[in-house]
C-alpha positions as CSV (number, residue, x, y, z in Angstrom):
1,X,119.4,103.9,131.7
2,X,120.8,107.3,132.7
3,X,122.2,109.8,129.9
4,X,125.7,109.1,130.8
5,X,125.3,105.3,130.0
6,X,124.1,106.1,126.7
7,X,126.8,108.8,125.8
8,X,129.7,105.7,126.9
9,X,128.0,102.9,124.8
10,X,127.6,104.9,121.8
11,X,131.3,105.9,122.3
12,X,132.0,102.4,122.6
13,X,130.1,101.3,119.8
14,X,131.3,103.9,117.5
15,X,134.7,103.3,117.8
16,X,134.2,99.9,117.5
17,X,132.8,100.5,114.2
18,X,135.6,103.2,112.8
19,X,137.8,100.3,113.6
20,X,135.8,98.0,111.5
21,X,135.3,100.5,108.8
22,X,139.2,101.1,109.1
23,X,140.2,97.3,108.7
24,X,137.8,96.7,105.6
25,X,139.3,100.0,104.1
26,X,142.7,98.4,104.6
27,X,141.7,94.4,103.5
28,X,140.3,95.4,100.9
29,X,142.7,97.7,99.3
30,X,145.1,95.1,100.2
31,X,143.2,92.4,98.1
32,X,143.1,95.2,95.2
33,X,146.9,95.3,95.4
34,X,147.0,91.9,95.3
35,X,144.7,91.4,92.1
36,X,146.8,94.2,90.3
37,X,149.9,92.5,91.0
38,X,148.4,89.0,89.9
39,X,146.9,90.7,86.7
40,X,150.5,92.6,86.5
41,X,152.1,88.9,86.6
42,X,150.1,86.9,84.1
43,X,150.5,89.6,81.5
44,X,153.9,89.8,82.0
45,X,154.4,85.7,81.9
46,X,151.6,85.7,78.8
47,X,153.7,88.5,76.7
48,X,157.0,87.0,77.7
49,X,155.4,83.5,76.0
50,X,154.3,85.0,72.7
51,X,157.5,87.4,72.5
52,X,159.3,83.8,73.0
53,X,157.3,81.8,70.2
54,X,157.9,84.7,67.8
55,X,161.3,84.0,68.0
56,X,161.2,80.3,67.5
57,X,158.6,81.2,64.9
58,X,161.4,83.3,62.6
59,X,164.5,80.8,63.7
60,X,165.2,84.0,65.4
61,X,168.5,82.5,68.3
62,X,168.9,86.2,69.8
63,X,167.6,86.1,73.6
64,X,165.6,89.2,74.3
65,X,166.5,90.1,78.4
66,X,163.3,91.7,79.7
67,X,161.4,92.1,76.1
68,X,158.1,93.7,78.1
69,X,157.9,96.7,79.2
70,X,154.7,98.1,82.0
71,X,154.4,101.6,80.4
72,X,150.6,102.3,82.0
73,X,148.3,100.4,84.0
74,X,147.2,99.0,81.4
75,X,149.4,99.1,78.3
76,X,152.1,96.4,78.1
77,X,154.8,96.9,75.4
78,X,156.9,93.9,73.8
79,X,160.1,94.5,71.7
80,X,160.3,92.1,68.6
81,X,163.6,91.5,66.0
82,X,161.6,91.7,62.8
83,X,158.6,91.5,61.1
84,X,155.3,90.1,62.2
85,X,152.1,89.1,60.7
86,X,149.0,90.4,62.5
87,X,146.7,87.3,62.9
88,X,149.8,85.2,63.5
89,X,150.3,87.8,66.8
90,X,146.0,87.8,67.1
91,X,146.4,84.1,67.6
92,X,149.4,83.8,70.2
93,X,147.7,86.3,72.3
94,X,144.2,84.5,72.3
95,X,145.7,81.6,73.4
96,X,148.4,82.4,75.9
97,X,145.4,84.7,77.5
98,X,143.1,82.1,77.5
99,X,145.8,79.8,79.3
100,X,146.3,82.4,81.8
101,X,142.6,82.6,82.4
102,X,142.5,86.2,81.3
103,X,139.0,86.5,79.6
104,X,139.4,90.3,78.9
105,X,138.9,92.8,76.4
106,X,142.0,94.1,74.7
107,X,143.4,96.1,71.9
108,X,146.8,95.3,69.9
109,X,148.8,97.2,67.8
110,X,152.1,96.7,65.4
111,X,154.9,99.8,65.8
112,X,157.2,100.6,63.3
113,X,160.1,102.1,66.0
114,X,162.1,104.1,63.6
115,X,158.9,106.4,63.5
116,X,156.3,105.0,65.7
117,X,154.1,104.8,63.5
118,X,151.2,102.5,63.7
119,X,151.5,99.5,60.9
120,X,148.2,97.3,62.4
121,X,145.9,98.2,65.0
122,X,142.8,95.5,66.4
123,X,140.6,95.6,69.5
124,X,139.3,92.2,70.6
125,X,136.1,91.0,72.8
126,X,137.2,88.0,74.4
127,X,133.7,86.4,76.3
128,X,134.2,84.2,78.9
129,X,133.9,81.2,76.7
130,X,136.9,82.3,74.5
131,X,135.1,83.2,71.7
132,X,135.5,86.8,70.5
133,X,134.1,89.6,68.5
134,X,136.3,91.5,65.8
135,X,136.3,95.0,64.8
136,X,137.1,95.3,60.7
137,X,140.7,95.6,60.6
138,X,142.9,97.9,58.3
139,X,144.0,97.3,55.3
140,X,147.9,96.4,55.7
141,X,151.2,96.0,53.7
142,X,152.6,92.9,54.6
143,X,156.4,93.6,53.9
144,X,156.2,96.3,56.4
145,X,158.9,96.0,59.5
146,X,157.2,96.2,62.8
147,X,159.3,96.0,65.5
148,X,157.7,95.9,68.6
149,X,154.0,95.3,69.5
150,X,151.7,97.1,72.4
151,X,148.8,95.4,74.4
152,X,146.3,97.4,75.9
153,X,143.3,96.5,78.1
154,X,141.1,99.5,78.3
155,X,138.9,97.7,81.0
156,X,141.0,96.6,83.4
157,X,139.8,98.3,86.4
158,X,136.2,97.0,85.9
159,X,137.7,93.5,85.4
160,X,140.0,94.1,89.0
161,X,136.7,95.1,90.7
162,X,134.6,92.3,89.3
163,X,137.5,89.8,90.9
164,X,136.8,91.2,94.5
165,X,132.8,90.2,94.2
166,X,133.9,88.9,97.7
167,X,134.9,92.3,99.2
168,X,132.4,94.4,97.7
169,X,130.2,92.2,99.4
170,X,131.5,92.4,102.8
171,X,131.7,96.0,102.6
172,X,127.9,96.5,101.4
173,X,127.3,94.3,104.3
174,X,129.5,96.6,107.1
175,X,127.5,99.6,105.1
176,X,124.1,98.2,105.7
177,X,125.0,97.9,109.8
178,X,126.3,101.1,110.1
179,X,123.2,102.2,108.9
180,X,121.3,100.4,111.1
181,X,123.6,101.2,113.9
182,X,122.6,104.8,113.1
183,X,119.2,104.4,112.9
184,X,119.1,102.5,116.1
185,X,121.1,105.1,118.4
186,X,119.1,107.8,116.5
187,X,115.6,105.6,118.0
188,X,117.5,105.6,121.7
189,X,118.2,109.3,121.7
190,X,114.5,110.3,120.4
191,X,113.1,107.8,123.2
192,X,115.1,109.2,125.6
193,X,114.0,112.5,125.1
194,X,110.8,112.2,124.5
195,X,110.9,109.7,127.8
196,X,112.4,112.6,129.7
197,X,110.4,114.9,128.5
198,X,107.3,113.0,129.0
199,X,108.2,112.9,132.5
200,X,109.1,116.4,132.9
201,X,105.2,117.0,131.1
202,X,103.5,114.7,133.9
203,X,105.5,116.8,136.9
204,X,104.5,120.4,135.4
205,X,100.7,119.3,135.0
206,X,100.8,117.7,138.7
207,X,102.3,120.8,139.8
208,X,100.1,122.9,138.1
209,X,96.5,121.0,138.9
210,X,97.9,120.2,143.1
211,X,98.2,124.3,143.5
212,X,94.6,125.1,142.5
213,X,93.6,122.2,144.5
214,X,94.9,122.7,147.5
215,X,94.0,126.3,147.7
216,X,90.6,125.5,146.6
217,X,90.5,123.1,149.4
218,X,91.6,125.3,151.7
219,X,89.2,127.7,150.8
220,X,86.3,125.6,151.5
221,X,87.1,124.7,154.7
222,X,87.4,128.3,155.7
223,X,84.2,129.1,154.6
224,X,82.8,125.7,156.1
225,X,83.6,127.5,159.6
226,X,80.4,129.0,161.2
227,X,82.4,132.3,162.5
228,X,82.4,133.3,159.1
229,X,79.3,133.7,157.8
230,X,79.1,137.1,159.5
231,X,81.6,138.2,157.9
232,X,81.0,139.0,154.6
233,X,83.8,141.1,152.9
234,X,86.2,137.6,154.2
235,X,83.4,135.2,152.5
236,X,83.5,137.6,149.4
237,X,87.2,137.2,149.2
238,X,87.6,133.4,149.9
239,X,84.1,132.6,147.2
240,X,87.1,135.0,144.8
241,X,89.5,132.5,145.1
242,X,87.7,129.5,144.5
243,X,86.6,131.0,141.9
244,X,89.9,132.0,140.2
245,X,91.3,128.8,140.7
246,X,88.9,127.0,139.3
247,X,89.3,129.4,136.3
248,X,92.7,128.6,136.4
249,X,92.3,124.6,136.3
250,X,89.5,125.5,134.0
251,X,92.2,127.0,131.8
252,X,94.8,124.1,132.4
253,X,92.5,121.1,131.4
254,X,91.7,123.0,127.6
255,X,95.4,123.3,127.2
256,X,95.4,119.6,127.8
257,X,92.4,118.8,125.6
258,X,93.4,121.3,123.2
259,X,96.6,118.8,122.6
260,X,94.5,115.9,122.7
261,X,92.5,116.5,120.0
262,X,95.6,116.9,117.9
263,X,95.8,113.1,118.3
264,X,92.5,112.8,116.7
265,X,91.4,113.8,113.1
266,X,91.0,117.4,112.8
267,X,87.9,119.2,112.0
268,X,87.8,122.1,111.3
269,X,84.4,124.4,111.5
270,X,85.3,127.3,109.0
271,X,83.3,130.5,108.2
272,X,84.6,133.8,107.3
273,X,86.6,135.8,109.8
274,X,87.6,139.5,110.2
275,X,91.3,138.8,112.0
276,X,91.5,142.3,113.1
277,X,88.3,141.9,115.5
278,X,89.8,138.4,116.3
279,X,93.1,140.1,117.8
280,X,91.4,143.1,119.5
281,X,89.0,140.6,121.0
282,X,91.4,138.4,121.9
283,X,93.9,141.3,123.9
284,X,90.7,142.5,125.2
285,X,90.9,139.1,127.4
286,X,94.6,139.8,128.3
287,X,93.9,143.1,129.4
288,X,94.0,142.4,133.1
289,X,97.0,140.3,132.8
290,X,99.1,143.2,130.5
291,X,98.1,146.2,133.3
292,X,99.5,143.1,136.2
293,X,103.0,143.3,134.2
294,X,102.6,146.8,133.1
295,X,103.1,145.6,129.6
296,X,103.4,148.4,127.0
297,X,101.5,146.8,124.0
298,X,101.6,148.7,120.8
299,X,98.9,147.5,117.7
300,X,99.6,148.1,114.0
301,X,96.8,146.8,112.1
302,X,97.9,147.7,108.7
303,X,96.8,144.6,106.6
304,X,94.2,146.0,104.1
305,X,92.5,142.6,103.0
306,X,92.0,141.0,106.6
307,X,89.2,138.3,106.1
308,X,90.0,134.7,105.9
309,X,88.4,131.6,106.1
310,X,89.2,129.6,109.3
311,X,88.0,128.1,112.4
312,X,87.1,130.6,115.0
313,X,87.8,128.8,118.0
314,X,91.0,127.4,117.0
315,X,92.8,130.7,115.2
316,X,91.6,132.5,119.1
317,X,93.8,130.1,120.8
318,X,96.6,130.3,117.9
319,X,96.4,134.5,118.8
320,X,95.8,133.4,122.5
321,X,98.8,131.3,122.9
322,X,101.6,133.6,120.8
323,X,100.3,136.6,123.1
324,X,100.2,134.3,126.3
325,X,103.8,133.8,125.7
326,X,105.2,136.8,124.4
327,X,103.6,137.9,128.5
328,X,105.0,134.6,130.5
329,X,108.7,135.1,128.7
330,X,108.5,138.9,129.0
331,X,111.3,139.0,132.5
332,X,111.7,142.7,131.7
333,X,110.1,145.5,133.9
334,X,109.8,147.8,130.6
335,X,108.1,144.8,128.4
336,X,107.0,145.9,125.3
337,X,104.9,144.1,123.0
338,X,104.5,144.9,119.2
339,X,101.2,143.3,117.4
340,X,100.6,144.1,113.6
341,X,99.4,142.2,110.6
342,X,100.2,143.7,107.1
343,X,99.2,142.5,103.5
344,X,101.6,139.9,101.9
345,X,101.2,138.5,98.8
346,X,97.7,137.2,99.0
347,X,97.7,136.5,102.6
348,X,97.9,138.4,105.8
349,X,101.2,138.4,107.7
350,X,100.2,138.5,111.6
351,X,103.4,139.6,113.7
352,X,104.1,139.2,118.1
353,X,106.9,140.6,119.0
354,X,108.4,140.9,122.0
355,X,111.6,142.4,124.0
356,X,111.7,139.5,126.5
357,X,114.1,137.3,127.6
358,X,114.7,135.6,124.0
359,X,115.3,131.6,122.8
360,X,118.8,130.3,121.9
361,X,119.8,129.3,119.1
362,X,120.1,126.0,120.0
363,X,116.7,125.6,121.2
364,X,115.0,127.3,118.7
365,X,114.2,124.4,115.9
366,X,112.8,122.3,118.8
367,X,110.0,124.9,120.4
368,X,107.2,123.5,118.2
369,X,107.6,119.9,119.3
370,X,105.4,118.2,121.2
371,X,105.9,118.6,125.8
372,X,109.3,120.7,124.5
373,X,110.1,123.8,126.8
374,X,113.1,125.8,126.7
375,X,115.2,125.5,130.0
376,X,114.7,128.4,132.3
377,X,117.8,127.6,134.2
378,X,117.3,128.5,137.9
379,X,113.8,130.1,137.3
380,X,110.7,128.3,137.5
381,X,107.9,131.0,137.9
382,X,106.9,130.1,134.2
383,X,104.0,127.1,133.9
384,X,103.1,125.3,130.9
385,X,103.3,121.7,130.0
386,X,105.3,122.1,126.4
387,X,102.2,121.9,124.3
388,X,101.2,125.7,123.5
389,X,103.7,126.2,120.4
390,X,102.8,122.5,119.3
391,X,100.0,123.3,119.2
392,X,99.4,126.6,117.0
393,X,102.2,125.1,114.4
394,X,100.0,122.3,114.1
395,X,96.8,124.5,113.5
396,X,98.5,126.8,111.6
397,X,99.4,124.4,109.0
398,X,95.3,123.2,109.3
399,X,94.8,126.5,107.9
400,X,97.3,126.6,104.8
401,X,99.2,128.4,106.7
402,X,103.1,129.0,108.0
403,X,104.3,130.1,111.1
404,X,108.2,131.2,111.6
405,X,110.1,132.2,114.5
406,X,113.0,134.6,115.4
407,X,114.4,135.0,118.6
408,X,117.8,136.3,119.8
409,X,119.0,135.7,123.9
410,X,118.2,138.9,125.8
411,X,116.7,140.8,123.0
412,X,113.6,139.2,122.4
413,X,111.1,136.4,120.4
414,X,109.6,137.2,117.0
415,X,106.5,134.9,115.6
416,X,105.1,135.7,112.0
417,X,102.2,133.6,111.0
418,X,100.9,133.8,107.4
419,X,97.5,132.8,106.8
420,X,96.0,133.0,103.2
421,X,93.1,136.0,102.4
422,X,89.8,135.6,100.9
């Protein structure tokens, strides 16, 4: 499946499910609606009940035209003719609530309306069952007028929500599959990748192990010819190039093992280690390589504690591989290469830099993974299989230590590796 097929199905798919998303968004605040209105209506039709028996109650034969009144979400308001008794009112509203199914907690209060002033106030715990809970009430005067009363339900949105049990399951449901729509694009793409990138690591290290090869080959059969075994500056020069290419496979097959064993559980033969001999030792190596390029190398070994505790072998190809590609990346004819460590708090702080040709941004965050190599565009005179960087991150943090990269396009690459001190 091409990259292109990929791109149009998770288009596809995504749309598909911001449509979803965008219908349960709209059902279910629909069904919300719908429950406030219901709740709205059974209030309304329980107060207009009890507002009506208080009238019979006190022979009252005025018709009140809309006695309720919606002043909040959830405080109702009912106008009354005279006075009322307080458990007489506790006991209408229990039982026209109960008719209308409304098992919910609510408070009530008596108003006196020529000062609003509170003549009884009660909160009552109805359970499902009907039975209730009272708070103490007040002390009251009975001859009091109170002439309208106000209902208020201070959890009425947790009673809406726990009427849409249905809808909040559906939508934990759409939740869980977008997740694992995420999670399963997110598996594609890294397959993908890593697919492509595994292929791209199997054509670099056939490319790089048929050169040798054939030019080893070739080199044999010249020297398998009788004419020139009298010549001996042209047998000198061909026994050279085996020689150097078999170096150079000898060189390609470690980089390979050096990976491999990455796979494996590490371990690590430690012993105390002066860094600074370690890096002039290990540019001593590169020396033919830097006057090739006519590399301009300058070395500040400032660090006054320099001894660590590490594995030899592995912290020379860490140094081996930062210089290695500070050289290969290095397009400029004036490349200039900066090497110095310097004391940090308790560790040593070993800097490469470089003025090459520099990383994007963009490709900076994936130059330690595994087979990764930043695209060259058109150019393809640098070799390597991806596994270098991969590599020294990963034996880096062996160490205790951190490595950390800065790089800007056309100005250069910047690696700092700390590694803690005796």
């Amino acid at each position: 499946m091409n990259r292109n097929t990929i791109r149009i199905i998770i288009v596809l798919a995504s749309i598909l499910l911001i449509g979803l998303v965008t219908t349960q968004i709209f059902w279910v605040k629909k069904a919300y609606d719908l429950e406030q209105k219901q709740f709205d209506h059974d209030i309304t039709e329980a107060l207009k009940n009890v507002g009506r028996e208080i009238l019979i109650h006190s022979k009252d034969s005025s018709v009140m035209v809309d006695p309720v009144k919606k002043v909040t979400e959830n405080y109702f308001q009912v106008a009354i003719n005279d006075t009322l008794n307080p458990f007489y009112l506790e006991s209408l509203l229990k039982g026209e609530f109960l008719k209308q199914e409304i098992n919910i907690d609510f408070e009530y209060g008596i108003y006196d309306c020529f000062s609003d002033s509170v003549v009884f106030k009660k909160a009552i715990m109805l359970a499902a069952d009907g039975s209730n809970s009272e708070t103490s009430a007040p002390q009251i005067k009975w001859d009091r007028d109170g002439h309208y009363f106000g209902v208020y339900f201070p959890n009425r949105s947790k009673a809406m929500i726990s009427q849409m049990s249905f809808w909040l399951i559906s939508s934990l449901v759409l939740l869980v599959v977008i997740v694992f729509f995420a999670y399963t694009i997110s598996v594609i793409l890294k397959q993908k990748r890593l697919s492509e990138i595994k292929n791209d690591f199997i054509n670099n290290m056939t490319h790089e192990f048929k050169t040798p090869i054939s030019t080893i080959s070739l080199s044999s059969e010249v020297l398998m010819s009788p004419e020139i075994a009298n010549d001996k500056e042209r047998l000198f020069n061909y026994a050279q190039i085996i020689k150097n290419e078999n170096n150079r496979l000898k060189n390609q097959v470690e980089r390979v093992l050096q990976i491999a064993t990455l796979d494996k559980e590490i371990k690590l033969n430690k012993s105390k280690i002066d860094i600074h001999q370690l890096i002039e030792k290990v540019i001593l190596n590169f020396d033919l390589a830097l006057k090739e390029k006519k590399v301009v190398v300058n070395i500040s070994l400032n660090a006054t504690n320099y001894e660590v505790i590490a594995d030899e072998v592995h912290l020379t190809n860490i140094f081996q591989n930062l210089i290695d590609n500070a050289i290969k990346y290095g397009y400029q004819k004036a490349l200039v290469i900066d090497i110095l460590t310097e004391d940090n708090n308790g560790s040593i702080q070993f800097t490469i830099r470089d003025n090459g040709i520099g990383i994007a941004k963009e490709n900076l965050k994936l130059i330690f993974d595994k087979f990764y190599r930043v695209p060259t565009g058109d150019v393809h005179n640098v070799k390597g299989f991806g596994l270098g960087l991969n590599y020294v991150k990963t034996m880096v943090k062996e160490h205790n230590g951190e490595i950390e990269v800065k790089s800007e396009l056309t100005k250069g690459t910047t690696f700092i590796v700390t590694l803690p001190v005796l």
